[in-house]
C-alpha positions as CSV (number, residue, x, y, z in Angstrom):
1,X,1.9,6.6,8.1
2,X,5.5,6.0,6.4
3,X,4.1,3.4,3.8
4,X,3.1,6.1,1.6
5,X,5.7,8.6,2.2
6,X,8.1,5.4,1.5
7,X,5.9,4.9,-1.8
8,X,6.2,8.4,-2.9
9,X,10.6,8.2,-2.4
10,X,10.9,4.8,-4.5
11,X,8.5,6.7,-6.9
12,X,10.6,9.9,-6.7
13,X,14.0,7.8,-6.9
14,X,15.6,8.1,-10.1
15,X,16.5,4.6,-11.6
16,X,19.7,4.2,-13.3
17,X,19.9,0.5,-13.2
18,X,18.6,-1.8,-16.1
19,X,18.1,-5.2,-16.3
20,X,17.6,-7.3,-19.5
21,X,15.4,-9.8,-19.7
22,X,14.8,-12.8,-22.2
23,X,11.6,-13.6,-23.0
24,X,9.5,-15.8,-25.7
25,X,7.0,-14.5,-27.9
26,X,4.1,-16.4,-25.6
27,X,5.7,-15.1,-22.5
28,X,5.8,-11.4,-23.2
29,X,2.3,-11.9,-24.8
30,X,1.1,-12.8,-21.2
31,X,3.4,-10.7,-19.2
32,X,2.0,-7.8,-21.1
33,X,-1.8,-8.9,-20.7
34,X,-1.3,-9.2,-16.6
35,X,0.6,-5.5,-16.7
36,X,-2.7,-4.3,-18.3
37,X,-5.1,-6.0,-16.6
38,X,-3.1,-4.4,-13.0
39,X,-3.1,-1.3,-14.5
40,X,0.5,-1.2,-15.0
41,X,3.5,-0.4,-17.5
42,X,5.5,-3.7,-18.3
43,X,8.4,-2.3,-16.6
44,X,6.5,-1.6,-12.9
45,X,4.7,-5.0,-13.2
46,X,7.8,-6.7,-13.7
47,X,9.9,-4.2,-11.3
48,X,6.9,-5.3,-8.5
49,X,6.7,-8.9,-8.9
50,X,10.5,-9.0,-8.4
51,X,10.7,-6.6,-5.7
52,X,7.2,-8.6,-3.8
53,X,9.7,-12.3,-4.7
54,X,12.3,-10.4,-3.2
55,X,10.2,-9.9,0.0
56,X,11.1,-6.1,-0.5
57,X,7.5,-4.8,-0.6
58,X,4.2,-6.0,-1.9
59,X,2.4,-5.8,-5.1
60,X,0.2,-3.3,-5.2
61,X,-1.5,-0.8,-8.1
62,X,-3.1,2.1,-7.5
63,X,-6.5,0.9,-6.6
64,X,-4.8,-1.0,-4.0
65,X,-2.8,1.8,-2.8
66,X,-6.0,3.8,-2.3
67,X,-7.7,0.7,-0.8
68,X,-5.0,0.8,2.0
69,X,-5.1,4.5,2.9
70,X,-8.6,3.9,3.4
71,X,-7.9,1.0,5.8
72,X,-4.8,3.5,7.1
73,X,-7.8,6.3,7.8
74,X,-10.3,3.9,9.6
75,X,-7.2,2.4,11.7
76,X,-6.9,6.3,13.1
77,X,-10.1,6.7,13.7
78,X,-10.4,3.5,16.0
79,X,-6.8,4.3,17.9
80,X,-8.8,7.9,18.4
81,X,-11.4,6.0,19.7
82,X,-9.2,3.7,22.1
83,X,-7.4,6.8,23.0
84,X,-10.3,8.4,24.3
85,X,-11.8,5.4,26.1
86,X,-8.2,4.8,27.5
87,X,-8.3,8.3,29.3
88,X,-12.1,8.4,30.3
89,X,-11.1,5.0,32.0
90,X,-8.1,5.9,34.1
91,X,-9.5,9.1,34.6
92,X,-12.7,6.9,36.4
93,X,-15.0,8.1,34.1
94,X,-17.6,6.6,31.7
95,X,-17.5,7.5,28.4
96,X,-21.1,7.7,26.1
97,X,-21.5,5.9,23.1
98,X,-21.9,9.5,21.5
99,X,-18.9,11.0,23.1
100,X,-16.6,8.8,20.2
101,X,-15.6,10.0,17.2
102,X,-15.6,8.0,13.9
């Protein structure tokens, strides 16, 4: 599970860096609208776009953060279940439908 621990250091990371960027009335108006409507500051909407253009990591708010650790969880529970099917079988074993976890 390193995607969130790797979340949690960029998140932990101080940044020292800024970057200045030109933009017309009409374009702020709508770059402020999206950050809003992701649930984002202007900054970390514009930080993730670039970072996701940059093929760094993807876009992703917190809803979709939790989204994936749920995905994360249920991908554990099936490799549990693989793992356990894996040993009953070179073990020459059956395993029941019961016996799985999940």
């Amino acid at each position: 599970m390193k995607a969130p621990n790797a979340l949690r250091s960029r998140r932990a990371a101080r940044r020292e860096k800024v970057a200045h960027i030109r933009f017309a009335e009409d374009e702020i108006s709508s770059v402020e609208t999206a950050a809003e409507q992701a649930g984002l500051s202007v900054s970390a909407f514009i930080r993730s776009l670039s970072l996701e253009g940059a093929g760094v990591r993807p876009f992703m708010n917190g809803e979709d953060r939790a989204v994936l650790e749920m995905l994360i969880q249920d991908m554990r529970a099936v490799g549990g279940n693989l793992n356990q099917i894996a040993r009953a079988l070179n073990g020459c074993r059956s395993v029941a439908g019961s016996d799985l976890k999940g």
